[in-house]
N, C-alpha and C positions, 0 to 999 in steps of 0.2 A: 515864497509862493507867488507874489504877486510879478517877481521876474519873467517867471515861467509863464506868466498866463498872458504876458504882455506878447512875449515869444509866439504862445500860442493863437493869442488874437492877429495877430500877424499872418500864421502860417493858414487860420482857417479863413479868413480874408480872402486870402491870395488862392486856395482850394477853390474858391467860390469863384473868382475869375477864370480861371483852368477849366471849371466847369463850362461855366457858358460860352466861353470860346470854343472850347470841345464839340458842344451841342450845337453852336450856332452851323456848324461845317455841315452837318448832314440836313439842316433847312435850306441849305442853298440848291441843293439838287432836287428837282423838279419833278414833278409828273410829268410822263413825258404824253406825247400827244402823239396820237397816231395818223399817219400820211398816209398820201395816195399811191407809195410806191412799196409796201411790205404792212407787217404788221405790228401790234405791240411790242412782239421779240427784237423788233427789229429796231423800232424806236427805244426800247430800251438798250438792244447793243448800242446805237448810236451815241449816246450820251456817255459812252465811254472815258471821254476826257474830265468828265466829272466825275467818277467814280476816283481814277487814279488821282486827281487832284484831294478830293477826298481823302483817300487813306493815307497817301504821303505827308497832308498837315495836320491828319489824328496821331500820326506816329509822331510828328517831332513838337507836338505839344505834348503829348502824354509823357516822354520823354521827358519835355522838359521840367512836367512836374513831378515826374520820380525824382529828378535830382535837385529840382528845390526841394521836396520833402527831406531828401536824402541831407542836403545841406540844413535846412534850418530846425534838423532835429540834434542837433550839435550848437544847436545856439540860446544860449541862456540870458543875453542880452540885448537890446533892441537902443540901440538910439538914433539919432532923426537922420542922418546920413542913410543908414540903413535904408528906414523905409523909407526915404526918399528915390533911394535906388531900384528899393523893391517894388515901389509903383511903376519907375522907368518899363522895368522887366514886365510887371504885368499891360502897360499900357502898348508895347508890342505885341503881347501874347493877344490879348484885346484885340487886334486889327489884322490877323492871319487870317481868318476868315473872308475878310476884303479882297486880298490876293489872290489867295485861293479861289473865288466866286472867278474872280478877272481871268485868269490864268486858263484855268477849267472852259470859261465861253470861248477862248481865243486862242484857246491849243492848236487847232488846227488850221489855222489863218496862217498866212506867210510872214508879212513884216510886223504885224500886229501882236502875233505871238513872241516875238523876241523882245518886245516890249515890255508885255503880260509877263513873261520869265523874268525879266532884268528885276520889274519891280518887285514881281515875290523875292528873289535872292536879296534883293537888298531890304526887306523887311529881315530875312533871316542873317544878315550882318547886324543889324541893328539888334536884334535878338541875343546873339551871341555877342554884341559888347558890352550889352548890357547888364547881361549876365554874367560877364568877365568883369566888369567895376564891382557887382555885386561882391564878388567872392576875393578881388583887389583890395578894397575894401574889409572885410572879414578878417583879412589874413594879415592887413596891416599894422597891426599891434596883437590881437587874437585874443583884447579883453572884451570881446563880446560871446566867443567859444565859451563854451562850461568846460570843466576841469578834464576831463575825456582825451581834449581834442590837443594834440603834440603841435602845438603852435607853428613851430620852426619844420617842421615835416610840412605844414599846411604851406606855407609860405615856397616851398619849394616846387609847388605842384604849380605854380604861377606859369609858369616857363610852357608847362601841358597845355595849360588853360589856353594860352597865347597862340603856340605854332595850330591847334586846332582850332584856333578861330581863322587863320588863315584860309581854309577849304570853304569860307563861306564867301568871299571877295571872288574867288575865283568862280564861281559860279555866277556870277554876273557878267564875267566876259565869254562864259560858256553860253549865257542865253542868246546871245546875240549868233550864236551857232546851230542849236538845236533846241529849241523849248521843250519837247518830251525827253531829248537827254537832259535838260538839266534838273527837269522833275523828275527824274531819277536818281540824280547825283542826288537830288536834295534826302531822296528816300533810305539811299545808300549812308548818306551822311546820319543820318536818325538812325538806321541800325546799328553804324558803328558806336555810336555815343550811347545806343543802348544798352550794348556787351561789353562796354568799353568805356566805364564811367569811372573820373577822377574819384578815387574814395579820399576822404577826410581820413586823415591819419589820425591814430587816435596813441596816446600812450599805453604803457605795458599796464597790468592794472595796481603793482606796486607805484610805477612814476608817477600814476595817478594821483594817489594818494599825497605824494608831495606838494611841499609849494614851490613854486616857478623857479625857487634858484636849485633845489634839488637837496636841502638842509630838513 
């Protein structure tokens, strides 16, 4: 039990980062103030580039805590590697908000906006290696998995893990092209990962029952 709860101190830890980074996103967008040239509708359509910024880094946080949940509910072990890793993970997740806030004021800017996109992308590399050490890591030996999880299936899914981190580098030579395409690729990219998430192979529930050589 007290595996478990280690496991679990862990996963509600890191729940509680998810949150507030979650929540921080929609304080960043402002009341907006009304001009001399339309009305409130009007100031509020303006602020548009906040809104999309908005919903693009609620989807690829939320995102990315379904698949942490998704993964560390398969995990009955915890040692300091781990969470050393799992703070990395969350202390990106941690600073989305930041980009987001940048990106959103300076959407519509010319060369400032390619700037504003470069660094969100490249928080979202930093996101996705981090989270690929994480699960590198896990899959490395696979005694930190509970009995469930078909070690050598996990360890195969590495290869997933990697060429889809590749879609995150290249949106940093995209911003330098379009900053509202690349806040879209980013959007596009969270959907995909949404319907289209690496599952933890688990064994059949006979294999399970065995120990590791199959005896």
């Amino acid at each position: 039990m007290h595996v478990m709860n280690e496991s679990g101190r862990v996963e509600a830890f890191s729940d509680g980062v998810f949150a507030i980074a979650i929540t921080l996103l929609i304080l960043e967008i402002k009341v907006p103030e009304i001009g001399e040239h339309g009305g409130l509708w009007h100031a509020l359509g303006a602020q548009w580039p906040s809104y999309a910024a908005y919903v693009v880094s609620f989807l690829v946080i939320g995102i990315m805590w379904i698949n942490h949940h998704q993964v560390f509910s398969y995990v009955a072990r915890i040692d300091r590697t781990l969470m050393f890793l799992n703070l990395l993970v969350l202390m990106v997740v941690a600073a989305v908000p930041w980009p987001t806030a940048m990106l959103a004021e300076y959407l519509r800017e010319d060369k400032a906006s390619h700037v504003a996109a470069a660094v969100y992308s490249m928080v979202m590399v930093a996101m996705a290696l981090a989270f690929q050490a994480l699960w590198w890591h896990l899959t490395r030996t696979g005694h930190l998995f509970d009995a469930r999880v078909d070690v050598e299936g996990a360890r195969r899914t590495r290869v997933r893990f990697a060429l889809g981190s590749l879609a995150y580098p290249a949106t940093v030579g995209l911003a330098y092209v379009s900053a509202p395409l690349t806040l879209a690729a980013h959007g596009l990219i969270a959907i995909y990962y949404g319907f289209n998430q690496v599952p933890v192979p688990t064994r059949t529930p006979d294999r399970a029952a065995l120990p590791e050589d199959g005896r």
